[in-house]
N, C-alpha and C positions, 0 to 999 in steps of 0.2 A: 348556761344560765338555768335557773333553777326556779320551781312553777309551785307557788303556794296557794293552796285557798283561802280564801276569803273567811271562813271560819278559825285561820290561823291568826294569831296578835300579834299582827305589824303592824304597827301604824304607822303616818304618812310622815311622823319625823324621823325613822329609821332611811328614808331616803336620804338625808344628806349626813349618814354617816360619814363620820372622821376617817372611817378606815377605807375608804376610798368603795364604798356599797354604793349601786345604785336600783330603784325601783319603778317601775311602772305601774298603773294599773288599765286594764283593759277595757274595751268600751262599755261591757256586759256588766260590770265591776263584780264580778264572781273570782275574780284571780289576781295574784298579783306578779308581775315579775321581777325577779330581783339577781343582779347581776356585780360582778365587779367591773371596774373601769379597764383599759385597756394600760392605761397608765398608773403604778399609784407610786406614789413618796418613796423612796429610799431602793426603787428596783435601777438592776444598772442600765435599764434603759433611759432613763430619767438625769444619770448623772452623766456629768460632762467627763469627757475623754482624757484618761489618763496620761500626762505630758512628762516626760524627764526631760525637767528644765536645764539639769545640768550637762547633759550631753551633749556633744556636738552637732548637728543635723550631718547625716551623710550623703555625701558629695552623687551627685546623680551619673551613672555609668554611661561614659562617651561613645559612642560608636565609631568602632575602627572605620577607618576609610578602604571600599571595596578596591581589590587587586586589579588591575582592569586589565593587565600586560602591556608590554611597553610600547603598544601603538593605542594605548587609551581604549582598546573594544570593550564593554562589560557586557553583560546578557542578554542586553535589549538592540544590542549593533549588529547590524545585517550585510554579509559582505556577496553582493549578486556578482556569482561564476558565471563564466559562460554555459549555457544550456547545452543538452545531451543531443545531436542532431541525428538523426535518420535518413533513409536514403530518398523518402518522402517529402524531406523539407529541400530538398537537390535538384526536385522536381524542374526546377525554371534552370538549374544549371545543365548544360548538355555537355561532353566531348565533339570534338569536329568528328566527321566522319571518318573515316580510314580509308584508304587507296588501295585497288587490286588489280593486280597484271601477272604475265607468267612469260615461260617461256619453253620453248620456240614462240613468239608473242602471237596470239588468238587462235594457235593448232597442236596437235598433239599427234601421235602416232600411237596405233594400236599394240595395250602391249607393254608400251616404254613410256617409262616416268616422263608425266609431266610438271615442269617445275612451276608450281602456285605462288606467288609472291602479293604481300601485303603489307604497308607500313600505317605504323602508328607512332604516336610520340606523345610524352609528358606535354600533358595541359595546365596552368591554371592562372581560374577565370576567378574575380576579385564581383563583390557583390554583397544582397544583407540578407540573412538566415534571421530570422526570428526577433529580428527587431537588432541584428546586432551586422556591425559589419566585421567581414567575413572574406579570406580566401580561400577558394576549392583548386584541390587538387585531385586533378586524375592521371592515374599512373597503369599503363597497357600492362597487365599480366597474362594473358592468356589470346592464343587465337584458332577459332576454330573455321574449320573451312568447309562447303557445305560442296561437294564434287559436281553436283548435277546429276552425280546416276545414282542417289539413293544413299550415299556412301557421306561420311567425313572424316576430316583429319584435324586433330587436335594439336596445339603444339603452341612453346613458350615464349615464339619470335613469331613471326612473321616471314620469314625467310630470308635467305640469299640467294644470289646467282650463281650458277656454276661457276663463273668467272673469280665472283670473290670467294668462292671456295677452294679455289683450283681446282673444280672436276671439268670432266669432260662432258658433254651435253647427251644427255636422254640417261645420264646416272642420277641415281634417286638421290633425294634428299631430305630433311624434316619435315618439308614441304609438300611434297612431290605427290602424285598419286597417278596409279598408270588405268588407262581404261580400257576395258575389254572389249567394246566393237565401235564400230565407227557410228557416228552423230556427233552431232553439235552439242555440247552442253552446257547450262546457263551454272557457271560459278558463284557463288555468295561468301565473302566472309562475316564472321563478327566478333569484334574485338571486345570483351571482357575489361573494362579499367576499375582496378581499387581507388575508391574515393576518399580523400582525407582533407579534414581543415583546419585554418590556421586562423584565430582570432585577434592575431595582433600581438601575440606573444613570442613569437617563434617557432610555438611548438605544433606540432602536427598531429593534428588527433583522428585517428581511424574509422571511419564509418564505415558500419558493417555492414557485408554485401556487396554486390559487383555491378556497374553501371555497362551497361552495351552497345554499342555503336555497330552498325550491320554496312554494307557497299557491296553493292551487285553492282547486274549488269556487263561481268564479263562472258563470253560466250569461247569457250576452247571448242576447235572442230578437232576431231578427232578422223583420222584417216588410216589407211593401210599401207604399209609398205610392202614394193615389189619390186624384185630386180628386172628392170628394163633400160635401154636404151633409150633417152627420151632428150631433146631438145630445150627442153624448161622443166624448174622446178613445178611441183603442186601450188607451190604459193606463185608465181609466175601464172602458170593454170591451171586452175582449181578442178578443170574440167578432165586432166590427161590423164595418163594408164593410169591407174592405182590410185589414184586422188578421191 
């Protein structure tokens, strides 16, 4: 907008120019302002929108319908798997405990294999993991055995008896451990079980890490042998030659 003085000849009919002018004058009346309109005759803002009447309107573009695959899932369908378990969430599940005995049963000889015996067996206990239910399985892989004199023996069973072995007694075995002098000594095992669960599908899934069940409480005495003359075994009494 463009600013004239007042010593300039405009007069006040030049406001309602044809040509689309417009003018002010200010409160001072030393100046005048004179502008054009925002609109004027024949700009193509002013004219209405060019139409080809003769053409078709064209057809508005359909949307394909989304793939969804053939159980209807699309992007927004959420299918909840069973959760990742830990040996954490197993917590409230236990294995029984495992059973230990040996043989000659509660003694040993100084020297000569004593055979350590311990069973375990597949467990499983049926329960809910994480809001789901759930069956656990534990499966004995390992057994380790804690001798009483400082010593252990690691091994894949649990043992046998000479008898289902066909050996003859005080011969070693996977089991066995021979002790070096006489005492009594407190036995421990503990059985190692791989954990895995099954959520109702069949399938068995691996939890990593090993679950432990321990059973003391046996005491092997350990004695000497001597050739003597004698009336009764040591077990008989405990108290004679060599016992």
């Amino acid at each position: 907008m463009a600013t004239l003085s007042s010593q300039q000849a405009i007069g006040a009919e030049s406001c309602a120019d044809p040509a689309g002018w417009m003018c002010t004058i200010d409160q001072s009346g030393t100046a005048v302002e004179v502008g054009r309109s925002e609109s004027q005759p024949g700009k193509a803002a002013d004219r209405e929108p060019h139409s080809n009447s003769g053409a078709a309107p064209r057809p508005e573009a359909s949307a394909e319908p989304e793939d969804c695959g053939p159980l209807n899932r699309c992007e927004n369908y959420v299918v909840a798997g069973p959760p990742d378990v830990t040996l954490a969430d197993l917590a409230s599940f236990r294995p029984a405990q495992p059973t230990l005995g040996g043989e000659p049963a509660g003694f040993g000889v100084v020297g000569m294999p004593t055979n350590l015996l311990a069973s375990a067996s597949e467990q499983r206990i049926p329960g809910t993991v994480l809001g789901w239910d759930v069956t656990v399985r534990f499966v004995p892989v390992a057994y380790v055995f804690d001798n009483g004199d400082g010593t252990t023996t690691r091994a894949s069973t649990g043992g046998a008896s000479w008898t289902a072995l066909g050996q003859g007694q005080f011969t070693p075995t996977a089991t066995s451990h021979a002790y070096r002098a006489r005492g009594t000594y407190p036995v421990s095992v503990t059985v190692e079980y791989e954990a895995s669960v099954d959520f109702g599908s069949g399938t068995w899934r691996t939890v990593p890490g090993v679950v432990r069940a321990e059973a003391a409480g046996y005491g092997v005495r350990v004695v000497e042998v001597r050739t003597a003359l004698v009336d009764r075994t040591c077990v008989e009494d405990p108290t004679g030659p060599g016992c």
